[in-house]
N, C-alpha and C positions, 0 to 999 in steps of 0.2 A: 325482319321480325322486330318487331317493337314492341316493349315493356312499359305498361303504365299502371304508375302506381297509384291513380285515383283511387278504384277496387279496394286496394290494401289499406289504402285511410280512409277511406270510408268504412270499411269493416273496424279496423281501429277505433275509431270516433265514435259508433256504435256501442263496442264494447265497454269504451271508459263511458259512456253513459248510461250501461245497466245498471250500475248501482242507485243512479240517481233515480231511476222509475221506480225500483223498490221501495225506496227509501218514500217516495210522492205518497204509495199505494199504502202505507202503514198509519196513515190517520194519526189523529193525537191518544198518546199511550193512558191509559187511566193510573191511577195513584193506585199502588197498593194499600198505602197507608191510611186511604180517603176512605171512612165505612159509607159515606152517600154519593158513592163512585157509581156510574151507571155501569151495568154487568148488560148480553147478551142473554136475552131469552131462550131457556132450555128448554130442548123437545125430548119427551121417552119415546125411544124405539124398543120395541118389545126383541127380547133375544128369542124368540121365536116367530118375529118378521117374515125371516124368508123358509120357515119351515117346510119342508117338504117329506110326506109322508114315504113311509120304506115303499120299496116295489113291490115286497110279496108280502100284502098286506091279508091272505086268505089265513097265514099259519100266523099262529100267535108266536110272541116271544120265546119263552121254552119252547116251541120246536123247532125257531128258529135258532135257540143256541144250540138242542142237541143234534139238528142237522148240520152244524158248523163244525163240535167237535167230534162228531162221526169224519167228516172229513178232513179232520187233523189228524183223525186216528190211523185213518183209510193211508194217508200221507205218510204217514211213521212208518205204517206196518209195508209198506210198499219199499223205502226205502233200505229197511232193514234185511229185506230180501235179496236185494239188488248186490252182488259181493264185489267188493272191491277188483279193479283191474289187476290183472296178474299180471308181473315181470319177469322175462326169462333171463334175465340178468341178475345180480347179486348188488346192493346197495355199493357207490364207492366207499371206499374208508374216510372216516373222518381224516382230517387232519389234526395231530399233533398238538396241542392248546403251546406247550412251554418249547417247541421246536424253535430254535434260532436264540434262547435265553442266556445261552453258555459264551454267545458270542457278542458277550460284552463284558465280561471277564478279561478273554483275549485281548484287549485293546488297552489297557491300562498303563501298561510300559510305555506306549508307541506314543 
């Protein structure tokens, strides 16, 4: 089996000349400070370009919200029904917050 490293410098060689296309592709910079600096032509796109109308365009707005918070309420009122899972167990006990404190008292002689 034979290893050649043409591949490898050639991808290398490549790489170190990315910067240099970039740098080709960025034209000459304009003067900020130059007021009869030539700018780029502005085009307005309208923010309602790619508008697209709702689906259920038969009900108007108000009934499109009180259909919505009917079913926030519907949601609510469902889950409030629903009771919590029941445990035949008993929660463990916490643990102790200041258990282990006294035993650095202990240690002050040694």
């Amino acid at each position: 089996m034979s290893f050649s490293f043409r591949p490898i410098a050639a991808a290398l060689a490549a790489l170190a000349l990315l910067p240099l296309a970039a740098l080709a592709q960025q034209g000459r910079q304009a003067n900020p400070g130059d007021a009869d600096a030539p700018v780029p032509a502005t085009a307005y796109v309208s923010a309602f370009a790619n508008y697209r109308a709702a689906a259920d365009e038969e009900a108007t707005p108000d009934q499109v919200w009180r259909i919505a918070n009917q079913e926030v309420a519907d949601a609510e009122a469902h889950s409030m029904q629903t009771p919590p899972p029941a445990t035949d167990r008993p929660a463990p006990p916490r643990p102790d917050p200041h258990a282990g404190h006294g035993a650095h008292h202990t240690m002050q002689g040694k």
